[in-house]
C-alpha positions in Angstrom: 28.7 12.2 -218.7 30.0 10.6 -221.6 27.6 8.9 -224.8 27.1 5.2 -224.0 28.3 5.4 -227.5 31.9 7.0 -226.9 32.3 5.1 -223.8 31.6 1.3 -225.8 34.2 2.8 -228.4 36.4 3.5 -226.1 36.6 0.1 -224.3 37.3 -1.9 -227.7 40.6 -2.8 -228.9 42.0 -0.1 -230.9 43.6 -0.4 -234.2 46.9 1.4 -233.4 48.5 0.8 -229.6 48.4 5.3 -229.5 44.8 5.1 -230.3 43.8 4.0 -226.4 42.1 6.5 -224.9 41.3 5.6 -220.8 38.1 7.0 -219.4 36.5 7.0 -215.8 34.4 3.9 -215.2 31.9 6.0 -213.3 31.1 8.6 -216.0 32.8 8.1 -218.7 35.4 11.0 -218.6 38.8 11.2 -220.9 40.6 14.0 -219.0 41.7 14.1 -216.0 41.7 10.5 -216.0 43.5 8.8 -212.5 45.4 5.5 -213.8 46.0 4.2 -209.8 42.5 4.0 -209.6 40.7 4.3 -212.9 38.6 7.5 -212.0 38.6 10.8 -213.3 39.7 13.8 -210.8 36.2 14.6 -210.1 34.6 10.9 -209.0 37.6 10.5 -207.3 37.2 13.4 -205.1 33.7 12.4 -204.4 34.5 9.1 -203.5 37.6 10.1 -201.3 35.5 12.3 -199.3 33.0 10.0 -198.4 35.4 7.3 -197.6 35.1 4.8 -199.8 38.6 4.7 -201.3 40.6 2.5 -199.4 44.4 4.2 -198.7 42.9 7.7 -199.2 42.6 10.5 -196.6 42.3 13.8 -197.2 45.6 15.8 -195.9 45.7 18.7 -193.6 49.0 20.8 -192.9 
């Protein structure tokens, strides 16, 4: 989990266009960061397993 304090800094308008850095809405996480649907690769998982992603299924060969 991010710092409530990294995460408000992050969702301000930055200074220089470069300077956006994109975190996961759940937890607050930079890398790994899913643009489709704002999540980070490990919230994303979570949520796709229970379900609760719409379009999302998990793939079997």
């Amino acid at each position: 989990m991010a710092k409530k304090s990294t995460v408000a800094r992050s969702k301000r308008v930055p200074k220089y266009k470069s300077r956006i850095v994109r975190r996961c809405f759940r937890c607050g996480r930079k890398r790994a960061y899913m643009k489709e649907f704002d999540l980070c690769r490990i919230c994303f998982r979570e949520l796709a397993n229970e379900g609760l992603l719409p379009g999302v299924r998990k793939s079997s060969w």
